[in-house]
C-alpha positions as a Python dict, from the first residue, in 0.01 Angstrom:
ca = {
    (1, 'X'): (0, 0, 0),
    (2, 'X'): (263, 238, -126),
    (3, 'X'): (567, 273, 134),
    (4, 'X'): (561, 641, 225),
    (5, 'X'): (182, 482, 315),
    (6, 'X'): (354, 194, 514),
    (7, 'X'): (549, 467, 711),
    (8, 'X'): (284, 723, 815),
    (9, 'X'): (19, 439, 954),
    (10, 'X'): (-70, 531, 1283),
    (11, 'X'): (-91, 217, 1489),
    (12, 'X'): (-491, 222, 1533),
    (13, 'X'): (-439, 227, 1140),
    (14, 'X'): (-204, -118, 1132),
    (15, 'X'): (-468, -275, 1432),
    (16, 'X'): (-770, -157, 1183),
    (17, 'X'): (-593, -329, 888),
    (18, 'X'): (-491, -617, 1084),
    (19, 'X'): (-855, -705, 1181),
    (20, 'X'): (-982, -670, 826),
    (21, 'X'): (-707, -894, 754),
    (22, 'X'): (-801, -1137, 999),
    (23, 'X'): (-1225, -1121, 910),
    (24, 'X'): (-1114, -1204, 555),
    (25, 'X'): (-873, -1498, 679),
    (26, 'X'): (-1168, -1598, 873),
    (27, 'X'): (-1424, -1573, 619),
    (28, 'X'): (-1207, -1765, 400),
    (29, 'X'): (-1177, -2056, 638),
    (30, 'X'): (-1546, -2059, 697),
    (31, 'X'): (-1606, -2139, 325),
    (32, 'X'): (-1301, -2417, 373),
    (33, 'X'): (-1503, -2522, 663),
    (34, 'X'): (-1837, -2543, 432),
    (35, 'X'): (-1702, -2721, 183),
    (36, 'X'): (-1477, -3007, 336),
    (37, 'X'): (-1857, -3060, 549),
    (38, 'X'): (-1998, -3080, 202),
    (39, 'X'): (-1843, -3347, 96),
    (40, 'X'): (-1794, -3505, 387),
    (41, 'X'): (-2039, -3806, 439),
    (42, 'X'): (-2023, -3837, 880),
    (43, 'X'): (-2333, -3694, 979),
    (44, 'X'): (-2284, -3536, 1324),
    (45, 'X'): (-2529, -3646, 1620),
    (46, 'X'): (-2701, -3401, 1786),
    (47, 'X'): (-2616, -3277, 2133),
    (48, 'X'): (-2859, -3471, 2354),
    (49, 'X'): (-3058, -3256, 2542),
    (50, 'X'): (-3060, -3229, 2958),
    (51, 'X'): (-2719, -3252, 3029),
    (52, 'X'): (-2839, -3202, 3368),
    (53, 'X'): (-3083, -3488, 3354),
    (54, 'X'): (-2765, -3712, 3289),
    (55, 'X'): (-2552, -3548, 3561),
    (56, 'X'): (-2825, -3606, 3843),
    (57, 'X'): (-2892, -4011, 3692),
    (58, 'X'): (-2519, -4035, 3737),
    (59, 'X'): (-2537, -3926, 4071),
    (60, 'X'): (-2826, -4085, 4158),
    (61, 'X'): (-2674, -4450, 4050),
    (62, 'X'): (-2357, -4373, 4212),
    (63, 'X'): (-2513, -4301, 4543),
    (64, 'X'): (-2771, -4632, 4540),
    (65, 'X'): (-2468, -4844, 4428),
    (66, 'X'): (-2269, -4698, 4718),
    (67, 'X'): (-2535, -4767, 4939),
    (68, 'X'): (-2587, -5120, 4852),
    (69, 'X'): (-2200, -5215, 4875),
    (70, 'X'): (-2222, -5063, 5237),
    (71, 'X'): (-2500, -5228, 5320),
    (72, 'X'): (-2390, -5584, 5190),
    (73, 'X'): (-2081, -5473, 5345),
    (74, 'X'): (-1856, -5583, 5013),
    (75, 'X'): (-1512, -5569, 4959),
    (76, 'X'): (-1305, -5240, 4888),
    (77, 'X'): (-1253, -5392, 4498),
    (78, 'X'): (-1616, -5339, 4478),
    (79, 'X'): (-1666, -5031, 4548),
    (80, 'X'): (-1360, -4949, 4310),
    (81, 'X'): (-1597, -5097, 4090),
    (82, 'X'): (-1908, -4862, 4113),
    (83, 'X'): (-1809, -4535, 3881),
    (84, 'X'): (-1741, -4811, 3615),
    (85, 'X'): (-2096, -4910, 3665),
    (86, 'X'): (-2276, -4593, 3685),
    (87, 'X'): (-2096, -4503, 3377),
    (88, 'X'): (-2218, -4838, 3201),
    (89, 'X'): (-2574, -4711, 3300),
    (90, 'X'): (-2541, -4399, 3172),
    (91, 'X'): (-2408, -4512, 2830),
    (92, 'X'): (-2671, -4796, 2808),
    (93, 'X'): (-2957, -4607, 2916),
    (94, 'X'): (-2962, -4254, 2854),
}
């Protein structure tokens, strides 16, 4: 770009230019991207499906657990103790 070219850009001209600019840069780092995951041995697990199922077991445990320390009338330490547990379900089981 010449400057007398530089000078009469209107600024939807510079934005216009900018974003080609930018879906280049982009492009660019998508083949960066590729290749580094090329030759890149980790294979990525796949997002487990039902999030949702996992939020309601969570729930579900931490409710029944809260129960039972009320019930067996336990100390305050273990009810401290029940999200640690629910979450030591959740990783073991689902």
């Amino acid at each position: 770009m010449n400057v007398n070219a530089a000078r009469q850009m209107t600024p939807a001209d510079a934005s216009i230019e900018e974003v080609r600019r930018l879906k280049a840069e982009v492009a660019d780092l998508r083949e960066k991207l590729a290749a580094i995951h090329s030759e890149s041995d980790v294979e990525f697990p796949p997002e487990k499906d039902h999030a949702w199922l996992r939020i309601a077991t969570t729930v579900a445990v931490t409710f029944a657990l809260g129960q039972l320390v009320r019930a067996l009338k336990l100390p305050t330490a273990t009810a401290v103790a029940i999200p640690m547990i629910s979450n030591e379900v959740n990783r073991r089981f689902l």
